[in-house]
N, C-alpha and C positions, 0 to 999 in steps of 0.2 A: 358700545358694541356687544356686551357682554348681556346687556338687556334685551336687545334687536334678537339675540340669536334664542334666550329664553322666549320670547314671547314667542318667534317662531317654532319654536319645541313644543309649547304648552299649545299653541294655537291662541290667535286674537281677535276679539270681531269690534270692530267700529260701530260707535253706536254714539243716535243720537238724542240728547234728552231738551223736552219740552216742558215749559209752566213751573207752578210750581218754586220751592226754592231751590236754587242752586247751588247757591254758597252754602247752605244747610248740607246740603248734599255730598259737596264736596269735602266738608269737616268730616261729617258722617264714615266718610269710605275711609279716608286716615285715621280716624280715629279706632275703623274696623282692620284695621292694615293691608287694605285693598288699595292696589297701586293702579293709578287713574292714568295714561300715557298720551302727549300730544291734545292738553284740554284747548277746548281753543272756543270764546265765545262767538258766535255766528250772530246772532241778534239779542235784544233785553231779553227774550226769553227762551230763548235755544245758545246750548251748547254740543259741544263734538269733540269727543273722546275714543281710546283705546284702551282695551280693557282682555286679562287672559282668560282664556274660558275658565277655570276651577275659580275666579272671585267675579265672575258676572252672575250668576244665580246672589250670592250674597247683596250684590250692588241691585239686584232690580228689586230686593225686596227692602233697602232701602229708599229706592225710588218711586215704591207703591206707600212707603211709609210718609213720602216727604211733597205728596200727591204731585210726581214729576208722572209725564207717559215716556215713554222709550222706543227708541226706533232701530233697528238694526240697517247699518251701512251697506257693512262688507265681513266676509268671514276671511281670516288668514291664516296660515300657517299650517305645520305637518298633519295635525286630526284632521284637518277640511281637506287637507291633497290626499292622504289616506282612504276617506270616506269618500272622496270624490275618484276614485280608483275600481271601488265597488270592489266586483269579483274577482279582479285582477290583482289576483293574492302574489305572484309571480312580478307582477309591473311593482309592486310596494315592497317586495324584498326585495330586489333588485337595488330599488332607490336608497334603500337603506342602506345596503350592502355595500352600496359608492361610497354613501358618507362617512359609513365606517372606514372603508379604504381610505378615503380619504385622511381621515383623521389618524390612521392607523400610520400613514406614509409620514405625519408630521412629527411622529414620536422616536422616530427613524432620524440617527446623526450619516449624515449623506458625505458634509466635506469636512478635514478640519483643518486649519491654516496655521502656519507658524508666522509670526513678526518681530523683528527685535533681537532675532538670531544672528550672532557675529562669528565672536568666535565659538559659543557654541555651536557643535554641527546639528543640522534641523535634524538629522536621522538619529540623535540622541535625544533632542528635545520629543519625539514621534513615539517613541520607543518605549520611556517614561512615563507617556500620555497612554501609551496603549498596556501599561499596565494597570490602571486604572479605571480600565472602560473607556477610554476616551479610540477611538478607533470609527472609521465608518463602517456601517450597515451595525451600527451599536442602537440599545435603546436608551432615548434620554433618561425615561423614568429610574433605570439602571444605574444613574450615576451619582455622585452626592454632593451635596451645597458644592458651589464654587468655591466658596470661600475653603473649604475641606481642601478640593481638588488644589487649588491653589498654595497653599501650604503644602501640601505631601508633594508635589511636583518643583518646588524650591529647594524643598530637603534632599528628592532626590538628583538636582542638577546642581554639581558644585560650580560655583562660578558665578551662579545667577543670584541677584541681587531681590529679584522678586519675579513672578510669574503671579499672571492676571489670567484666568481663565473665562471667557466672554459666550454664552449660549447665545446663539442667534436666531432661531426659529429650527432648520437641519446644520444647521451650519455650527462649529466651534469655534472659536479664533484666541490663539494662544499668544499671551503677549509676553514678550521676554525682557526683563530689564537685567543688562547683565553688571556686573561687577566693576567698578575702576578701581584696579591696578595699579602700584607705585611702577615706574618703570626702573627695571634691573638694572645699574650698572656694571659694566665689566669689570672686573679687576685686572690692574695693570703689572706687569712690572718695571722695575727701576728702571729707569731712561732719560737722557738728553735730547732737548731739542737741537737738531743742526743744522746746518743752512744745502737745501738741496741744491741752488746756484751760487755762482758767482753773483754778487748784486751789491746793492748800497739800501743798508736798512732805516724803511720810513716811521717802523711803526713798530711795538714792542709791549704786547700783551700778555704778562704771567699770569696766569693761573693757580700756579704751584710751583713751586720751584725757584731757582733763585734767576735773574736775567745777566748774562752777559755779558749782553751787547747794547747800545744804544739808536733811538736814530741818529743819523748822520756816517754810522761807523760801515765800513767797508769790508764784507766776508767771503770769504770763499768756498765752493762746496766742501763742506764737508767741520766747518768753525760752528763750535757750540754757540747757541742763541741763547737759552734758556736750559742753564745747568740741572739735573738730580739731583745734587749732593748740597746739603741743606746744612748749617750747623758752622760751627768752630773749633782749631784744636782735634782733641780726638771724639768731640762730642756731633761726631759728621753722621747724615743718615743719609741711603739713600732713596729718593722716593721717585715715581712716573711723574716726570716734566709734564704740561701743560700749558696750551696757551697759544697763540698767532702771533705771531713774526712779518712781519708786511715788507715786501723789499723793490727795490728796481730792476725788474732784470732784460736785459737784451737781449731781441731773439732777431737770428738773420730770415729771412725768407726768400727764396726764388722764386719768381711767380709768371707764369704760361697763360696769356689770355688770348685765345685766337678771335680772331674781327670775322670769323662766321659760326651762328650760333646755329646747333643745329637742334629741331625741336619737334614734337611727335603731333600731328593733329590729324581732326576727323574726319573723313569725307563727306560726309551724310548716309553712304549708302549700309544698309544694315540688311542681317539675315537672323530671324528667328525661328527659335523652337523650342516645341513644347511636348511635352509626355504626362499621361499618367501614373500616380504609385500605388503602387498597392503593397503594403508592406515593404517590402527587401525588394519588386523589384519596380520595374518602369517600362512603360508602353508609349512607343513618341506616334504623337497622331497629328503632328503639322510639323511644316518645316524641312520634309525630305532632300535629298540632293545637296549638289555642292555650290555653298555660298556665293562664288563668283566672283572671289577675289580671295588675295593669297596671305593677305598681310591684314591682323584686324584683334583689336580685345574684346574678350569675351567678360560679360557679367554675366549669374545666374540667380534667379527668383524662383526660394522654394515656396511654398504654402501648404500649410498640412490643418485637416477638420481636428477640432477642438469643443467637446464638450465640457460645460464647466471647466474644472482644472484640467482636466485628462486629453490627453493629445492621441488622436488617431489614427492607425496607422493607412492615413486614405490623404491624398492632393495630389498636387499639381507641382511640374517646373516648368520654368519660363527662360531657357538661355537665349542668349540675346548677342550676337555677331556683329563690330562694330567695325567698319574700313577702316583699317588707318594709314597716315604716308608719311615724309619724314620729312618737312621743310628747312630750309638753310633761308637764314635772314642775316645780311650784312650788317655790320657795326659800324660806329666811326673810333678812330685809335683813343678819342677821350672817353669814351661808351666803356669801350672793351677793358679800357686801364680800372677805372671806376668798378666794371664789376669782377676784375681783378683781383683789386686791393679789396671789396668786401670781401670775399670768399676767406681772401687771409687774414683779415680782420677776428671774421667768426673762428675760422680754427686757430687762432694763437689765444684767443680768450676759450677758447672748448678744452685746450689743453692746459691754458695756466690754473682753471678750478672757481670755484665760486668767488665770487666776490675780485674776480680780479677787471683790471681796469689800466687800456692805452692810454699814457701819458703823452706819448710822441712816437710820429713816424715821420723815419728821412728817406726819401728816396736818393738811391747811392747810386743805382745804374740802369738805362731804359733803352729798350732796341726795338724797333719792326723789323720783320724777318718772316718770310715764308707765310706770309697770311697772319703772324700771331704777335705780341706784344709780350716780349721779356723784360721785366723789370726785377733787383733785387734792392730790397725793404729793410730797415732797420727800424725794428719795433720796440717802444722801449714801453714796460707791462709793469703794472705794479700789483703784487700777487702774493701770496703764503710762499714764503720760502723755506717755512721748516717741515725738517723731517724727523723719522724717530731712529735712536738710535740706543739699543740694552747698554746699559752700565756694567760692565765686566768686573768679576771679581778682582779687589788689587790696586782699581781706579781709583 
């Protein structure tokens, strides 16, 4: 690429050579450190080459030396667009004047991106950079080694692990690797674990502390599980218990399931509208008048113009009117028990806490009545039953 755009600079002309030797020739011009481009032989005794104007006078008097004749192709590049320009001193600035924009537009940092930002905030990572030079409508040449930037920009973000600083043509892209952290523990104080229910305990996990209880053993809210107090005689200390307690506990339930479900659905019939923004406000150019019905959800669809990263303060909304009605759908009494008993299924495990788990359910009493299906449930859960409880001076 970097050659294509020399030769275009310097101007090239195609040329082509006859008789003679040519391998001679060809040594010749390297050996003159004239760079021969695209050799390509055509027949035993013609070849076709490119060649820039300042080492074609050198080359053709090696080709009078090596009794080759020479042909010219084609002429290319800025000298021949220039001279073929003539007087049109204005048309040849001009053209120049682009390319310089041009070029001038690519030395110009336009966006810069942050990635790998967590818990640092991007508007400190931004901040850091734009002390630096690193900023848009900055100039590249302005800025120093990456490898520099990268360093000074580590040093000045506590937390980060390393920062990568990536040139991209206008573009920067900041890559953040940040820090891993031991996570802090609390500190606790002295305390007992105790039994939140009445239950029968399955399962008995210390952590710390001494256990009191066993499985099999029967407690009641409020019987230590898992003691504080560590030690023997007067050599007692007390430290924060730890640990899971696993227990049986019994939960009653009443439960109301009526045999008609009632449930929301959609007509088909819809009413849309839509507005333009322009900044703060909104101009609605379809969708006038009333819907035509009384009862209906509404979704709405913004969209706003977006250059590159930067969002504009110009689009469109789209709200969208949806009928709705309210259907009733019969059950049968085995339907209605079933989704019942789910419903208290989930909320007796949503309140017993993670990891708990129905062992048994009895059904105690079951009635239809008025449309609906009363049942009360004996749920029997197996679940953390400890809680915490301070060690008081004196215990």
């Amino acid at each position: 690429m970097r050659t294509d755009i020399r030769f275009f600079l310097k101007g090239s002309v195609d040329i082509e050579i006859r008789g003679g030797e040519l391998e001679a020739v060809l040594n010749d011009a390297a050996a003159a450190g004239l760079e021969l481009k695209d050799v390509r032989r055509t027949s035993p005794d013609k070849a076709t080459a490119a060649v820039d104007v300042p080492a074609f006078f050198p080359l053709a008097a090696i080709l009078r030396r090596r009794r080759c004749r020479l042909r010219i192709l084609r002429r290319r590049g800025l000298p021949f667009v220039l001279r073929r320009a003539g007087g049109r001193m204005f048309f040849a600035a001009g053209f120049a004047g682009f390319v310089f924009g041009l070029w001038l537009l690519g030395q110009v940092i336009w966006t810069v991106d942050v990635a790998g930002a967590e818990r640092i905030p991007e508007s400190r990572v931004r901040a850091a950079a734009a002390e630096m030079g690193i900023r848009p409508l900055a100039w590249k040449f302005g800025l120093d080694a990456p490898g520099e930037l990268s360093r000074r920009l580590t040093a000045l973000l506590p937390g980060a692990a390393w920062i990568g600083v990536d040139v991209q043509g206008t573009r920067v892209l900041i890559r953040v690797v940040e820090q891993t952290l031991p996570e802090k523990r609390e500190r606790l104080s002295p305390r007992h674990l105790v039994a939140g229910y009445d239950a029968v305990v399955t399962r008995v996990l210390a952590e710390r502390g001494r256990p009191a209880v066993r499985p099999g053993d029967r407690v009641r809210k409020g019987d230590v599980l898992v003691s504080g107090l560590v030690g023997d005689g007067e050599r007692v200390a007390a430290v924060p218990a730890e640990g899971t307690v696993m227990g049986l506990v019994w939960h009653e339930y009443d439960i109301v399931s009526p045999l008609e479900h009632r449930h929301k659905v959609y007509t088909g019939k819809r009413h849309v509208k839509r507005w333009l923004v322009f900044g703060g406000r909104a101009l609605q150019i379809a969708g006038f008048g009333d819907p035509g019905f009384a009862r209906y959800e509404t979704s709405v669809e913004r969209k706003v113009l977006a250059w590159r990263n930067r969002t504009l303060p110009f689009g469109t909304i789209r709200e969208e009117l949806r009928e709705t009605e309210v259907a009733g759908v019969r059950v049968a009494a085995e339907e209605a028990r079933a989704i019942g008993l789910t419903q208290a299924r989930g909320d007796v495990l949503r309140k017993a806490g993670e990891g708990a788990v129905i062992r048994a359910e009895n059904l105690l009493h079951e009635k239809i009545d008025g449309g609906k299906v009363y049942m009360k449930v004996l749920f029997e859960v197996e679940q953390d039953i400890s809680t915490e409880r301070l060690i008081v001076q004196g215990e």
